[in-house]
MDAnalysis code that builds the backbone (N, CA, C; Angstrom):
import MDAnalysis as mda
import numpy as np

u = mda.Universe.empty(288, n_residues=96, atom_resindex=np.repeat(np.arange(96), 3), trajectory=True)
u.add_TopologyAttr("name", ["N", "CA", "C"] * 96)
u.add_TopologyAttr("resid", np.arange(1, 97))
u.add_TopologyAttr("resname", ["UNK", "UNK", "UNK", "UNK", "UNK", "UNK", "UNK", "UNK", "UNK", "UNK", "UNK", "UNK", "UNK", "UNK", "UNK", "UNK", "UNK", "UNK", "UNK", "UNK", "UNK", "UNK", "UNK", "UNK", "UNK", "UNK", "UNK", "UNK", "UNK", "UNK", "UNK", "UNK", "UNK", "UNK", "UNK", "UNK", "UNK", "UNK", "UNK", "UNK", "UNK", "UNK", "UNK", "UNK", "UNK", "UNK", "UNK", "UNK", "UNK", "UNK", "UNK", "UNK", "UNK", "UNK", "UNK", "UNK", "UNK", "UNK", "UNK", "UNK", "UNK", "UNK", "UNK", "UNK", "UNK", "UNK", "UNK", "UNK", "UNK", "UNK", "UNK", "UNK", "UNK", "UNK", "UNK", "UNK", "UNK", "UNK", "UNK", "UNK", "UNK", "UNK", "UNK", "UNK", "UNK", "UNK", "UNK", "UNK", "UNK", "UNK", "UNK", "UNK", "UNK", "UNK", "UNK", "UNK"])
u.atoms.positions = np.array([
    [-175.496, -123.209, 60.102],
    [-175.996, -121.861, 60.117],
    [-175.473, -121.130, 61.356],
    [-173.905, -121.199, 61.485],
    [-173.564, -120.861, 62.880],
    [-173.016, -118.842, 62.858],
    [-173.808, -118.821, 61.283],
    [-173.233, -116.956, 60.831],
    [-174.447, -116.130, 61.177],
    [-174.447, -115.147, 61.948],
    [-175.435, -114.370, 62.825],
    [-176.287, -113.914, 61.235],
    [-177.591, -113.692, 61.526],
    [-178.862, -112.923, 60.070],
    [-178.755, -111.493, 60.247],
    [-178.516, -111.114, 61.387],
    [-179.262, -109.678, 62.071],
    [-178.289, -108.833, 61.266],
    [-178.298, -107.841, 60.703],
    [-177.783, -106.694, 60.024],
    [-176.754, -105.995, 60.710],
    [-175.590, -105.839, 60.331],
    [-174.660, -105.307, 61.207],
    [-174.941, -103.554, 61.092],
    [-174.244, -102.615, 61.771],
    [-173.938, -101.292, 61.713],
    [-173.875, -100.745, 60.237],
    [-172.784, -101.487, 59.639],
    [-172.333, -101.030, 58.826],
    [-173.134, -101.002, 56.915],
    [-174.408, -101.936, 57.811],
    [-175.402, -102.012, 56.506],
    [-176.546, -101.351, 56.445],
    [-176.143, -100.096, 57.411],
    [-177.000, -99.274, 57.818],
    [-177.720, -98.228, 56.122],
    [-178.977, -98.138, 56.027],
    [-178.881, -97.352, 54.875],
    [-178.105, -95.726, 54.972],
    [-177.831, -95.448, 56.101],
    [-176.939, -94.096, 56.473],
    [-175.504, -94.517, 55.412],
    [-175.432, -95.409, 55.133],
    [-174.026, -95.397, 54.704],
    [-174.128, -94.996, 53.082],
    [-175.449, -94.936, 52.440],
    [-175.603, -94.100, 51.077],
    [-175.602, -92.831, 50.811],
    [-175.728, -92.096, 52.115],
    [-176.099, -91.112, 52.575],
    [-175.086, -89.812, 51.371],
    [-173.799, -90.687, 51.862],
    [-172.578, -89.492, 51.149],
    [-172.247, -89.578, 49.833],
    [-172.214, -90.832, 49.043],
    [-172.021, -90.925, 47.818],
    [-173.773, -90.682, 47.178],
    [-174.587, -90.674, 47.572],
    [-175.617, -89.918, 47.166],
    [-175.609, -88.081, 46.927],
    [-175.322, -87.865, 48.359],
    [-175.221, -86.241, 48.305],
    [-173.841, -85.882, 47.605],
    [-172.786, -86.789, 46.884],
    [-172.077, -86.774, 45.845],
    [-172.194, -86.504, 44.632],
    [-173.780, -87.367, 44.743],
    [-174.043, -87.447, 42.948],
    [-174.705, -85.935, 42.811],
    [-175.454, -85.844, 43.767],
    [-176.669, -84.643, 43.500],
    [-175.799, -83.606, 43.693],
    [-174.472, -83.338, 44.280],
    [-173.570, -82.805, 44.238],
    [-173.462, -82.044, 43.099],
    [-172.744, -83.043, 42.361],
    [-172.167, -82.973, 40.871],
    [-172.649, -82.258, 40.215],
    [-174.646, -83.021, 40.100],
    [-175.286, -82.162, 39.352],
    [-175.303, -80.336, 39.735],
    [-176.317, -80.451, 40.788],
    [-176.130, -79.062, 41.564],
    [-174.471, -78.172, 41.252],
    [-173.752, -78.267, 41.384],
    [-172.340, -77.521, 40.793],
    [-172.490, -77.550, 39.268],
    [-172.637, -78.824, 38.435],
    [-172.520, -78.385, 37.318],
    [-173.842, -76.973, 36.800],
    [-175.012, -77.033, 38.041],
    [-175.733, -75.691, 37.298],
    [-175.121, -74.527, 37.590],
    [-174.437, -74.393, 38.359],
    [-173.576, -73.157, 38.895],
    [-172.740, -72.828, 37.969],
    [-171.766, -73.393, 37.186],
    [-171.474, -73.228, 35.480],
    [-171.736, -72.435, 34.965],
    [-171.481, -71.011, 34.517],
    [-172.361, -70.218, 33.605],
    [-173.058, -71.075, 31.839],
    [-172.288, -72.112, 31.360],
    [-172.483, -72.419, 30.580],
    [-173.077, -73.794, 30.333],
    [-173.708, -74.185, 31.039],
    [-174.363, -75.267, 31.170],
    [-175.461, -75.436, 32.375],
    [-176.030, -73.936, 32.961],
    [-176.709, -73.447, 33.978],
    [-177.960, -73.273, 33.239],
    [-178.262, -73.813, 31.770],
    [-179.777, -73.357, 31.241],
    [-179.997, -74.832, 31.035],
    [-178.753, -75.717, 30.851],
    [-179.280, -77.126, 30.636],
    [-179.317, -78.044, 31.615],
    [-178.906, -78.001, 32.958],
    [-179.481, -78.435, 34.021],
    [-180.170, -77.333, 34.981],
    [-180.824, -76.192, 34.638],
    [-181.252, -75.410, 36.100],
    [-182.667, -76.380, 36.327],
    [-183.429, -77.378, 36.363],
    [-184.501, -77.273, 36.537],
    [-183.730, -79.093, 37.781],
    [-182.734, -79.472, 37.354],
    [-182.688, -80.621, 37.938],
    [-181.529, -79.537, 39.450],
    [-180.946, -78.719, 38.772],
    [-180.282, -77.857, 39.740],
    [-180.851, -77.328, 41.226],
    [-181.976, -77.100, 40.589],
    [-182.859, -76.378, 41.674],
    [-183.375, -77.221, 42.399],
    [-183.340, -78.569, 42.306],
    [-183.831, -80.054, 42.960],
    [-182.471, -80.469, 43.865],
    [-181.259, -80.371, 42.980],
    [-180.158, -81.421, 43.634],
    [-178.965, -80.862, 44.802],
    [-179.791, -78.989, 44.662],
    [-178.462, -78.583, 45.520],
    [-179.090, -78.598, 46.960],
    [-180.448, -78.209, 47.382],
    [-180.590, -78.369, 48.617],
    [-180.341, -79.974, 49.145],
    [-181.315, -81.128, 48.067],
    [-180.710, -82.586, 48.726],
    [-179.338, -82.549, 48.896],
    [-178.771, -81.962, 47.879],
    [-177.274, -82.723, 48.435],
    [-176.746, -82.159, 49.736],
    [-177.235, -80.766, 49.944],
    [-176.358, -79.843, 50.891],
    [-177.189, -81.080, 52.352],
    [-178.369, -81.592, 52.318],
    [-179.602, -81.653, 53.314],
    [-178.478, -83.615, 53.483],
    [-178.628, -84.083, 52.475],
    [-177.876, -85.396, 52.504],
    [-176.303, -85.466, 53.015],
    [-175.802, -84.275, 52.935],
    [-174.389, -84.488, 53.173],
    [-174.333, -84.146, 54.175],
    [-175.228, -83.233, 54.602],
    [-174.736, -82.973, 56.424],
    [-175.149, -84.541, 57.235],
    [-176.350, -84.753, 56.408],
    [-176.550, -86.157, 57.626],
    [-175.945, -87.517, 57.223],
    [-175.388, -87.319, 56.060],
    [-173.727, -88.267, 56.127],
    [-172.587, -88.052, 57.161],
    [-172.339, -86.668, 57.235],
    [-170.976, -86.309, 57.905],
    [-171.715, -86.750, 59.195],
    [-172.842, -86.606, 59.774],
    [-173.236, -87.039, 60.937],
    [-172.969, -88.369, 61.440],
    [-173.864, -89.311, 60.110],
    [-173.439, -90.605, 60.554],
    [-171.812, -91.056, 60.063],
    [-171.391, -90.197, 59.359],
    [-169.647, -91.334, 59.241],
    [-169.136, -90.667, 60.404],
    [-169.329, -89.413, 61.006],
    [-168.987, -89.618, 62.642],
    [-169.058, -90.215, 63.911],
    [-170.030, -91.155, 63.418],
    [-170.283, -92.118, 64.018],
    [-169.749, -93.553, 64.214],
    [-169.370, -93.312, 62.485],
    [-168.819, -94.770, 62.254],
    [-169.510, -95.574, 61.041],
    [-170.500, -95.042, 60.700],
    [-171.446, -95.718, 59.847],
    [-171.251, -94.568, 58.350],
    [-170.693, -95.465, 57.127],
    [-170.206, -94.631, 56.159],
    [-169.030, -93.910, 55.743],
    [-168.311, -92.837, 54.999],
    [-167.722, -92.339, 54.898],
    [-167.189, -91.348, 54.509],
    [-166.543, -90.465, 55.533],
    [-166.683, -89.297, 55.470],
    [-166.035, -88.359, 54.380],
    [-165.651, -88.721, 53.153],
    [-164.891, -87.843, 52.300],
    [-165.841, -87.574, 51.217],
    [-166.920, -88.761, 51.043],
    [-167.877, -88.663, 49.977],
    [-169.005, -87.649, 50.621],
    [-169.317, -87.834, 51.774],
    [-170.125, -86.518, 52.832],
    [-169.371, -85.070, 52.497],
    [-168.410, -84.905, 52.779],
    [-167.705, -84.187, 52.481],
    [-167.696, -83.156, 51.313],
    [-167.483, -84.088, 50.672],
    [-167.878, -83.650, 48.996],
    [-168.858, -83.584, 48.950],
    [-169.764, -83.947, 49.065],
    [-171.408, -83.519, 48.453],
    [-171.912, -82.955, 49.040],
    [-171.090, -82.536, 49.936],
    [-171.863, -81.364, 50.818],
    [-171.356, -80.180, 50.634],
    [-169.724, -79.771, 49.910],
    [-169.452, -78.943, 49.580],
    [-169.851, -79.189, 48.030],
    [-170.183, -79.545, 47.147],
    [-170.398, -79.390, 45.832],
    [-172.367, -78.739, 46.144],
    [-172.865, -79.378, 46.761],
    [-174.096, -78.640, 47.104],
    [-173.701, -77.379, 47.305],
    [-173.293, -76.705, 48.124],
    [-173.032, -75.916, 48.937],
    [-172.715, -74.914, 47.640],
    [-172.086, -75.250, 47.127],
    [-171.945, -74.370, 45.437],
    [-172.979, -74.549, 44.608],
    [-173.733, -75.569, 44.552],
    [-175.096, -75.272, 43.922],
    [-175.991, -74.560, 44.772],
    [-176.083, -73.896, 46.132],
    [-177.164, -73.504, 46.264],
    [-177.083, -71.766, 46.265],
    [-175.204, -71.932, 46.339],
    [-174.567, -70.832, 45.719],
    [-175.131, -70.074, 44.474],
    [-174.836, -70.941, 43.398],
    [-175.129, -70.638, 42.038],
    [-176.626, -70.319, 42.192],
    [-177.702, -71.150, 42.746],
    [-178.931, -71.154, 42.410],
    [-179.603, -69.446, 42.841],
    [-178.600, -69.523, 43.931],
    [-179.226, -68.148, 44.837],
    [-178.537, -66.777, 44.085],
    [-177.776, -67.295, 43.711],
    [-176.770, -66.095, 42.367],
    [-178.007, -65.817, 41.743],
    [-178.416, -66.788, 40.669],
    [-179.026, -66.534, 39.307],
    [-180.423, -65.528, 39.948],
    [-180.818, -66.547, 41.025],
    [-182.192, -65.703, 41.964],
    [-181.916, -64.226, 41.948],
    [-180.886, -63.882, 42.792],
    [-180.649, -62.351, 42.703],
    [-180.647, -61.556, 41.544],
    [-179.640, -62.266, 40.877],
    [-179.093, -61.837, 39.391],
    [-180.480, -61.621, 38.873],
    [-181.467, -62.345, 38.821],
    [-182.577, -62.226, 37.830],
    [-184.264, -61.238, 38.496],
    [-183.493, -60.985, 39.961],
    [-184.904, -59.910, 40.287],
    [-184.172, -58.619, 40.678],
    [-182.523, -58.314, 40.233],
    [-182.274, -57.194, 40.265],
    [-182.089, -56.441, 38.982],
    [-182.293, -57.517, 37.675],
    [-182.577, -56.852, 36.086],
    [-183.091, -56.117, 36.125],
])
């Protein structure tokens, strides 16, 4: 048993951080879509602030070293267009 137990850096849960705010990404952009913005707005309105809120504190920790920074990246700009879209439709729908 001469292999250390203790958890290294790199098994930090920070390192889900970016391919998470990836996924919620995805979603969040796909409501921004004009045509598929009635069949996800309710998960839309959930996934664009996490992702935008998850991807900044990815890019934080893969600046660190822990994670990686292209999946931060991305889900922080695919948020960043869902909260786009979300705040569109907002306007769009109290200036009718």
């Amino acid at each position: 048993m001469s292999a250390p137990t203790a958890p290294g850096h790199k098994d930090s849960p920070a390192v889900a951080l970016g391919p998470t705010s990836l996924v919620l990404g995805a979603v969040a952009a796909t409501g921004a879509w004009p045509s598929l913005m009635l069949a996800v707005l309710p998960w839309s309105f959930i996934a664009a602030p996490l992702a935008l809120t998850f991807g900044l504190a990815g890019i934080h920790y893969a600046r660190q070293g822990i994670g990686r920074m292209w999946t931060a990246v991305a889900g922080t700009t695919l948020g960043a267009v869902g909260v786009a879209g979300v705040l569109t439709l907002i306007v769009a729908l109290a200036t009718w």
